[in-house]
C-alpha positions as CSV (number, residue, x, y, z in Angstrom):
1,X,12.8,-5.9,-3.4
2,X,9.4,-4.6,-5.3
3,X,12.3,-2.3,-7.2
4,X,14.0,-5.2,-8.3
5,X,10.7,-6.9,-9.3
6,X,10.3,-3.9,-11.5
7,X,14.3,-4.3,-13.0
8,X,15.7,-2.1,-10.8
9,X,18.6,-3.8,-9.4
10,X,20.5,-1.4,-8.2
11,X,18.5,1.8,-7.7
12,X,19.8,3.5,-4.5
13,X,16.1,4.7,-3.4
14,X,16.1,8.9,-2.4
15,X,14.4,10.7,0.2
16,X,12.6,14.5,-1.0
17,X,13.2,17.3,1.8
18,X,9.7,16.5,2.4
19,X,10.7,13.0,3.8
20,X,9.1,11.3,0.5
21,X,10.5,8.6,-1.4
22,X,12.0,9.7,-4.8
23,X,11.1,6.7,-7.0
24,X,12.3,6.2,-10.6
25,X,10.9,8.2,-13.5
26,X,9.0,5.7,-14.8
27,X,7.6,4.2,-11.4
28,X,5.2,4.9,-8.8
29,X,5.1,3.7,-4.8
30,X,4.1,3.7,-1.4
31,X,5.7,3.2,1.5
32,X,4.4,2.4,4.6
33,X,5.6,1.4,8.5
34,X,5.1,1.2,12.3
35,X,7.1,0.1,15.2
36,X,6.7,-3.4,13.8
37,X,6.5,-3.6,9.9
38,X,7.5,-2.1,6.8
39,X,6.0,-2.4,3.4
40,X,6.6,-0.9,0.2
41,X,4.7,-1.6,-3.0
42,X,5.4,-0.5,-6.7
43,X,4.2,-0.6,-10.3
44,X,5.0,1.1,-13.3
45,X,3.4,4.7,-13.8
46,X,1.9,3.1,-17.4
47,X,-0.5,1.0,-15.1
48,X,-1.3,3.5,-12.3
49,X,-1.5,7.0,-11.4
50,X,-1.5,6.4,-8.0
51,X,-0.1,3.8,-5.8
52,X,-1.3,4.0,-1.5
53,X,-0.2,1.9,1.2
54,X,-1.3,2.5,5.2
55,X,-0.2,0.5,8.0
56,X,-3.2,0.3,10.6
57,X,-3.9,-1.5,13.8
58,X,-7.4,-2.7,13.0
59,X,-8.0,-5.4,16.1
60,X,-8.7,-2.7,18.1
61,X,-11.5,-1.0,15.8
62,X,-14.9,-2.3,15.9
63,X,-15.9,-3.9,12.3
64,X,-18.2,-0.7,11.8
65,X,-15.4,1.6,12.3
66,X,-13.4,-0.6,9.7
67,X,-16.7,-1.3,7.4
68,X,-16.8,2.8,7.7
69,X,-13.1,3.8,6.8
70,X,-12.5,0.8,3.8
71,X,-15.8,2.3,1.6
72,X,-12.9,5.7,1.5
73,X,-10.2,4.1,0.7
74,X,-11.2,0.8,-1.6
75,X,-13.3,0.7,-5.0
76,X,-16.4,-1.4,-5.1
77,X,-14.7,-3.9,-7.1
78,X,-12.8,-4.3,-4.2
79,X,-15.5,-4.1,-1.8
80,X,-16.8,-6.8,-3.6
81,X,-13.7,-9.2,-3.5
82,X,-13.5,-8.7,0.2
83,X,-16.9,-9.4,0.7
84,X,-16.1,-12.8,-1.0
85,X,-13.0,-13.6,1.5
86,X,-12.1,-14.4,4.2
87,X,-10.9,-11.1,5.8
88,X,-10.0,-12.2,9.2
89,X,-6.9,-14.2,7.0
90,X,-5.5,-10.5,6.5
91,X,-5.2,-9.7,9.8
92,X,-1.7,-11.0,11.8
């Protein structure tokens, strides 16, 4: 679906020997799953260099552990938003 977002309606998405996706020239993308979800998210390579995604269990981390871990993995304009939010509405 995030392909097609992109115009890529029939893109038949590859897997590298390295068990990573093999996205379209012009794209970049993450993938992510568990035993209970998967996600994928895309953009064109114009707009990003890099594109993560992680699946974690975070209701059983305590809110240190998670304060902790997000100042690695999210800018402080991020920071910022989710300081403004509520972050409990992220959290199924």
């Amino acid at each position: 679906l995030c392909l097609r977002k992109l115009g890529y309606h029939q893109f038949d998405l590859a897997t590298h020997a390295e068990r990573f996706p093999v996205w379209p020239a012009d794209v970049v993308g993450s993938l992510s799953h568990n035993s209970e979800f998967a996600v994928a998210c895309t953009c064109y390579e114009r707009n990003a260099n890099l594109l993560g995604l992680d699946i974690e269990r975070v209701s059983d981390r305590s809110e240190e552990d998670i304060e902790s871990l997000s100042k690695y993995v999210l800018t402080p304009p991020e920071l910022k938003y989710l300081d403004s939010v509520d972050t409990l509405s992220f959290v199924a």
